[in-house]
C-alpha positions in Angstrom: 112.4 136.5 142.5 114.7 134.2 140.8 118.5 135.1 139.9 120.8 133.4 138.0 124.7 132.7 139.5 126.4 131.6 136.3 124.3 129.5 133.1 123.6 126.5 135.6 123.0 127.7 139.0 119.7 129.3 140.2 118.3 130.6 143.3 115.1 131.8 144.1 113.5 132.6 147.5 114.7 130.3 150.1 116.2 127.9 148.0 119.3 127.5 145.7 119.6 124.4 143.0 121.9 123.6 139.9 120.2 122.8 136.8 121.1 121.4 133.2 118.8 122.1 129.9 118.2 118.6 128.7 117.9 119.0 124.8 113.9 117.2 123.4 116.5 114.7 121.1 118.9 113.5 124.1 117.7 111.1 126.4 118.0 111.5 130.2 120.5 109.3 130.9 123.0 110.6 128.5 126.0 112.3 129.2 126.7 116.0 129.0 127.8 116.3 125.8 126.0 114.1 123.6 128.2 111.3 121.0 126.0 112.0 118.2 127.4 115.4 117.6 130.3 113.4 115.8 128.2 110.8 114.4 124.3 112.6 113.9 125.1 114.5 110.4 128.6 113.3 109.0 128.7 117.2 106.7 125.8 120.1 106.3 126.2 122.1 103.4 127.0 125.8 103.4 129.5 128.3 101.4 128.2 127.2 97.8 127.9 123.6 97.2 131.4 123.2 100.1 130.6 120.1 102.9 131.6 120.7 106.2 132.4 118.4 108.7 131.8 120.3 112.1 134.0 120.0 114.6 130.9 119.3 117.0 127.3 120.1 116.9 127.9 124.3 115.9 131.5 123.7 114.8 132.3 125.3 118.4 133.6 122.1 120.7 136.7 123.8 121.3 135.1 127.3 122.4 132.3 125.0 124.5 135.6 123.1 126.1 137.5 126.4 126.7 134.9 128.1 128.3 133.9 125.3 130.7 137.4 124.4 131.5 138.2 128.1 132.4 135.0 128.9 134.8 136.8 126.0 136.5 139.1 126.5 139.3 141.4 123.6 138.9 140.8 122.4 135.6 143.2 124.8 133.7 146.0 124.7 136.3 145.8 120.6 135.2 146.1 120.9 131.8 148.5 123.9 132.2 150.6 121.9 133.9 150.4 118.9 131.3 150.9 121.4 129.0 154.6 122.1 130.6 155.4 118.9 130.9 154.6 117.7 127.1 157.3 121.3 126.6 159.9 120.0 128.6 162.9 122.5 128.4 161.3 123.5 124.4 162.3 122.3 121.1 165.5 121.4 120.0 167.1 119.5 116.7 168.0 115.8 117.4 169.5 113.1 115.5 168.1 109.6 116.4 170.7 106.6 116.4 171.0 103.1 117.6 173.5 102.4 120.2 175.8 99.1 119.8 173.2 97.1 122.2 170.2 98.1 120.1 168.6 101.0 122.2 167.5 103.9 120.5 168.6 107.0 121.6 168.5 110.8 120.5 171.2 112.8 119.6 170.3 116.9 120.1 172.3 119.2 118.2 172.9 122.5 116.8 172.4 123.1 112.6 173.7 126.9 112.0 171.6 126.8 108.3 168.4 125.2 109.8 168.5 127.9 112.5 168.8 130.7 110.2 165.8 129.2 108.5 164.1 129.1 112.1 165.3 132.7 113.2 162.9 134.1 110.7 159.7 132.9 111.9 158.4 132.6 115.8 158.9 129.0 115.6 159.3 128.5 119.6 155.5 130.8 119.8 154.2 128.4 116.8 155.3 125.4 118.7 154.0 126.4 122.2 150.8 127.4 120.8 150.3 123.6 119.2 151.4 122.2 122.4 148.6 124.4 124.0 146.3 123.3 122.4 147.0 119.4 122.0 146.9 119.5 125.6 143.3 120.3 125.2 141.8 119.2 122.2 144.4 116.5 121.4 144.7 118.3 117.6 145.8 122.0 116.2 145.4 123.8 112.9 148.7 124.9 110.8 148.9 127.1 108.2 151.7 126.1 105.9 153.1 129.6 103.5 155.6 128.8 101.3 158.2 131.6 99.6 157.5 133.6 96.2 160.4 131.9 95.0 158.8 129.1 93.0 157.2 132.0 90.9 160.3 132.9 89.1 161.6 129.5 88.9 163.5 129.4 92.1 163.8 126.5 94.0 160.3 126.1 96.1 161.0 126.2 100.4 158.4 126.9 103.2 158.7 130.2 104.4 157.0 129.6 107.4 154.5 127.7 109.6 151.3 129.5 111.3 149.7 128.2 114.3 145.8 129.0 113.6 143.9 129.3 116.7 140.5 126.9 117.1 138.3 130.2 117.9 138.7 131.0 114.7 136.8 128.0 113.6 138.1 126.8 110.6 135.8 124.8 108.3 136.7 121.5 107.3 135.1 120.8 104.0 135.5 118.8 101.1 133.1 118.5 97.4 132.7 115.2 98.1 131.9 112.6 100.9 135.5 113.2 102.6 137.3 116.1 103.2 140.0 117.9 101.5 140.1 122.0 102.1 139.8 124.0 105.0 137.8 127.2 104.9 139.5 130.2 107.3 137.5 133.5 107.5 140.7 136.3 108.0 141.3 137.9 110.7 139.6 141.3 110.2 137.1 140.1 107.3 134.7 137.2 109.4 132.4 137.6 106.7 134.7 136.1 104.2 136.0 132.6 103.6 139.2 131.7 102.1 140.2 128.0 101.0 142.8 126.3 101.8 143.7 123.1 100.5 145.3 120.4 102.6 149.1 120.5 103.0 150.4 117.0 102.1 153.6 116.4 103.5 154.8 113.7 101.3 154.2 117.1 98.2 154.8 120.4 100.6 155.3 122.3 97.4 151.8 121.1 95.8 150.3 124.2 97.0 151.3 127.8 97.9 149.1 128.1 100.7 148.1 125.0 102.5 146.7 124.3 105.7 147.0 120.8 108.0 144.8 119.8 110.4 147.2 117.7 112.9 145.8 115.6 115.5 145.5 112.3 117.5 143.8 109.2 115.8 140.4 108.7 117.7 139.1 105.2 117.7 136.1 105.0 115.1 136.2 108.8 114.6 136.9 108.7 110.9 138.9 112.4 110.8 138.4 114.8 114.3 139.8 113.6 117.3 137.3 113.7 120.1 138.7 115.7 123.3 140.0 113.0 126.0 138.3 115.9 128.6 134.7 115.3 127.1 134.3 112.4 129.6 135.4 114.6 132.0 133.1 117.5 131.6 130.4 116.3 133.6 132.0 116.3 136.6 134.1 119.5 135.8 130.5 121.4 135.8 130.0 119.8 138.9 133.3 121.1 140.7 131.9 124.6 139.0 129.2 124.5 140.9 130.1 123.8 144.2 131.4 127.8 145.1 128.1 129.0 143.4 126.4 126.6 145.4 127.6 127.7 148.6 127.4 131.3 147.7 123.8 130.8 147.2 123.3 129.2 150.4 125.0 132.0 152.3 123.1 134.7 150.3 119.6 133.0 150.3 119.7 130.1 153.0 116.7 130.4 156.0 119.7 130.3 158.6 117.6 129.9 161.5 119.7 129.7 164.6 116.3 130.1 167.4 113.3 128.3 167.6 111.0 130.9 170.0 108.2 129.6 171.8 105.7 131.8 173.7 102.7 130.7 175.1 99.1 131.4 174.1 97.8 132.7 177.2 100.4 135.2 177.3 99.1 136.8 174.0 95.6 136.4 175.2 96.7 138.7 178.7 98.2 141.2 176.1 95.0 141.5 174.3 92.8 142.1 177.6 95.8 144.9 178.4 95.5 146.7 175.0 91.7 146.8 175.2 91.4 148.4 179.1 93.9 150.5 177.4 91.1 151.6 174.6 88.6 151.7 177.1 90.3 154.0 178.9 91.0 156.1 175.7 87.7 155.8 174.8 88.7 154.2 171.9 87.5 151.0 169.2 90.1 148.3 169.9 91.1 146.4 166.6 93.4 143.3 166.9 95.9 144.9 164.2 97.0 146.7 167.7 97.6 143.2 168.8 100.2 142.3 165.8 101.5 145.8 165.9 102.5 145.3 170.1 103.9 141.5 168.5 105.9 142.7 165.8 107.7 145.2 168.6 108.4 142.7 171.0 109.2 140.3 168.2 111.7 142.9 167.0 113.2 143.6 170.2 114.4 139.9 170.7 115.9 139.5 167.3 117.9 143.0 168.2 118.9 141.3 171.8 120.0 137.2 169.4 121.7 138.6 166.3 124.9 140.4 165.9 128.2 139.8 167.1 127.9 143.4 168.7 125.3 142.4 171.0 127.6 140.6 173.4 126.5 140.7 176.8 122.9 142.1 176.4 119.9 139.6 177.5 116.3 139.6 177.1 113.8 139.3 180.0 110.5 137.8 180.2 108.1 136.6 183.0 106.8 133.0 183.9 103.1 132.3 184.7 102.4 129.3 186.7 98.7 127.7 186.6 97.3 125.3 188.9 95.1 123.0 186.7 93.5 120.5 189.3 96.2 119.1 191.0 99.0 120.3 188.1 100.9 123.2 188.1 101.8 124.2 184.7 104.4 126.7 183.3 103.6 129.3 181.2 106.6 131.2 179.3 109.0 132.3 176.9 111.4 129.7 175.6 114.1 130.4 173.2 116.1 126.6 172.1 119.2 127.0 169.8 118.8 124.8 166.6 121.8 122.6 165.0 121.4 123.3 161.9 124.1 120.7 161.0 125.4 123.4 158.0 128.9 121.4 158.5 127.5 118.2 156.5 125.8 120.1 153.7 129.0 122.0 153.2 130.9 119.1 153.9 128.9 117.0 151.0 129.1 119.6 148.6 133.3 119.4 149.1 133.5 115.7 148.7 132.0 116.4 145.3 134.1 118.8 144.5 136.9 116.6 145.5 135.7 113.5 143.8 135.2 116.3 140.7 138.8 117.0 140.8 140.3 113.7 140.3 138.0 112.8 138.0 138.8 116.0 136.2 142.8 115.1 136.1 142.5 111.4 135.4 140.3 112.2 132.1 143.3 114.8 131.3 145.3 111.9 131.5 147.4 113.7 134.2 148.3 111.6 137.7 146.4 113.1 140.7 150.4 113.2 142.6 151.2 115.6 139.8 148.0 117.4 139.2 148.1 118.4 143.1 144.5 116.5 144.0 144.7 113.5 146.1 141.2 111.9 148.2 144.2 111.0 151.1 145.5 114.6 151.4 149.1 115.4 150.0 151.3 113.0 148.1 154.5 111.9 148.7 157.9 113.5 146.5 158.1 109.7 145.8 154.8 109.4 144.6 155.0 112.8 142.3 158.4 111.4 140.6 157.2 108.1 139.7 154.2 109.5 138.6 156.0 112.3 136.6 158.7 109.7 135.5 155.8 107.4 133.9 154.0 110.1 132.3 157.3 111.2 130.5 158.2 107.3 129.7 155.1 106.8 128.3 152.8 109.8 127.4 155.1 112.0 125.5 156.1 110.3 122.2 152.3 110.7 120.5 152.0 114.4 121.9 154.9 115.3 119.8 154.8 113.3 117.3 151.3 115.5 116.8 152.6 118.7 117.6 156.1 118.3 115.4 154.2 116.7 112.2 154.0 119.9 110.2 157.0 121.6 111.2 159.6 117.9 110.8 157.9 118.0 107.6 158.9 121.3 106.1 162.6 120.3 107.8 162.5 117.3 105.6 161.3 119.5 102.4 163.5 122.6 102.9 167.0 120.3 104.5 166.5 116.6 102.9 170.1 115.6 103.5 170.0 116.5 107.3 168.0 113.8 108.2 167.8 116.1 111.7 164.3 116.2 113.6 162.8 118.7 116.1 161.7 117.1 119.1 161.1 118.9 122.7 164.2 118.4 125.3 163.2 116.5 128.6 165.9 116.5 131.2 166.2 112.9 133.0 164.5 112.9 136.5 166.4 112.0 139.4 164.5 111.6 143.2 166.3 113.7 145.8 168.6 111.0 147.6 170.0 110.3 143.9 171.3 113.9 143.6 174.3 115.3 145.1 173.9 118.7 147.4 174.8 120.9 144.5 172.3 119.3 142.0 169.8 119.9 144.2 169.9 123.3 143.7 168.3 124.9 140.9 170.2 125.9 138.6 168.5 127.0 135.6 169.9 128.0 132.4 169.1 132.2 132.3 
């Protein structure tokens, strides 16, 4: 009988083993996920005489990345984690100024007319959504809505910005040979396909309804960005894998802990017994009486070995001695514990889980100090804030630069003499022996 643990793990009998579906076009050695589902078939046509670009193979990447990264038991609390520090303490209005000595630094303030405009959309929900999602797919999808005003020949604003989520899977399509409009099926009508053009931020007010695909420039990816985690999802899979592994081993593994040896002439004795005993009975011995008196005694001994409840019992037999020439030989039960060295298969499988884990945060682009995964055991508070200090010297400014496109753009449509910016807030780290007593206490803002 063979039963499936999850799409890639498989036991059957006595054994357990992981498997992958290698697809008749890939080649062996290739990786999980296959480059030419960004390179194989540049559009296919659908919806009229539209091109789409997929967004991977089906047009499902993200879903295929969201679903492996969730069966994952570390993988999400990584990128959850990247995810909160790319948000800092949230998005706030800044100024950006040069100081005398030529360092640029941001001013944050407050802007009572740009926050009215704020207060009536979720903008912090719109903004932590993107964030999400850059964190996984280095991209998002906006929906930019502008105000009726423009119909009556008011002055055109944008109403509001809408975070669209990638399960969705918006089309990106185009008439020609490069892309321009993205199809969106609504929310309670899959079956139909609405079209949006692009939203071009240097003419917000070109369209009504607009959408934006925002994302991180991939190197010779002409328009997607390709996921920084796709390297990583090989190994991902293989961290999946270890609990199913071991499951299956506990469930299906031989686990013999005994090695029983009897001796031939003791069965041979038993068979002479059992027919004196038909003789007697005046009846036709048959050597199925033999397997039926093994079974039994068979059975007893495995009652007496297994089971923690079985403390203190024991198992008797006798031991024949026979003279052969001028040897004596024994003749007997003999029961030998086996090592069955379970410690280094578990023990194996762990290291490649471990392994599996680093891997897994250095393709997120997260340190192992601050992802919580180190070969050596646990890191130092030193370790974490250097590491945390260098990710948020160096591995912040293109995250929001992404994440902030659409929504600094309507600020410089709807406010062009504020020349304010939305950025997210990241308080300066400090190690511990640079802090006073009272700063080391948290004191968050409630």
């Amino acid at each position: 009988m063979i039963e499936f643990l999850g799409d890639d793990a498989v036991v059957g009998g006595q054994s357990a083993f992981t498997f992958e579906v290698i697809d008749k076009k890939r080649q062996q050695n290739d990786p999980h996920y296959a480059m030419d589902s960004f390179s194989s078939s540049p559009f296919m046509q659908v919806h009229g005489d539209w091109k789409v670009f997929p967004y991977g193979e089906n047009n499902d990447l993200p879903i295929q990345i969201r679903n492996i990264v969730y069966s994952n038991s570390i993988a999400p609390g990584i990128l959850n984690k990247k995810t909160g520090m790319n948000w800092g303490k949230g998005p706030k209005l800044y100024e950006e100024k040069f100081n005398e000595d030529g360092t640029l630094t941001r001013v944050y303030k407050t802007d009572p007319e740009i926050q009215r405009w704020l207060d009536t959309w979720d903008y912090e929900n719109y903004i932590a959504r993107c964030t999400t999602d850059f964190s996984h797919i280095e991209s998002c999808f906006t929906k930019v809505i502008q105000n009726r005003g423009w119909r009556i020949g008011r002055e055109p604003k944008i109403k509001c910005l809408e975070h669209v989520s990638p399960d969705r899977k918006p089309l990106v399509a185009g008439k020609k040979l490069s892309p321009t409009h993205i199809l969106l099926s609504p929310l309670d009508e899959p079956q139909k396909l609405e079209v949006y053009p692009f939203f071009d931020k240097y003419d917000p007010f070109k369209y009504p309804l607009s959408m934006k695909y925002s994302n991180l420039y991939t190197f010779a990816s002409s328009f997607f960005s390709i996921p920084h985690i796709l390297g990583s999802i090989p190994w991902i899979i293989q961290s999946t894998n270890v609990p199913k592994f071991l499951a299956a081993l506990s469930k299906n593994s031989i686990n013999i802990k005994y090695h029983i040896t009897s001796p031939k002439e003791y069965w041979d004795q038993k068979r002479d017994e059992i027919k004196d005993q038909c003789t007697l009975k005046n009846i036709d011995y048959k050597e199925s009486m033999l397997k039926t008196f093994k079974k039994k005694m068979l059975k007893e001994i495995e009652t007496v070995l297994s089971g923690l409840e079985n403390t203190g019992k024991f198992w008797h037999s006798e031991q024949v001695l026979i003279i052969e020439g001028v040897n004596m030989i024994e003749m007997g039960w003999v029961i030998k514990v086996i090592d069955q060295k379970m410690s280094d298969t578990v023990n194996a499988q762990i290291s490649i889980a471990n392994k599996a884990d680093t891997s897994t945060a250095s393709g997120v682009g997260v340190h192992n100090a601050i992802g919580n995964v180190s070969d050596s055991g646990s890191n130092s508070g030193s370790e974490q804030y250097y590491a945390l200090n260098n990710y948020l010297q160096t591995g912040i400014d293109l995250p929001e630069m992404v994440i902030m496109e659409c929504i600094n753009a309507a600020l410089r449509a709807n406010f062009p003499g504020k020349n304010l910016k939305m950025g997210l807030y990241h308080d300066e780290t400090k190690r511990q022996e640079d802090m006073s007593k009272d700063e080391r206490n948290l004191k968050a803002p409630r």
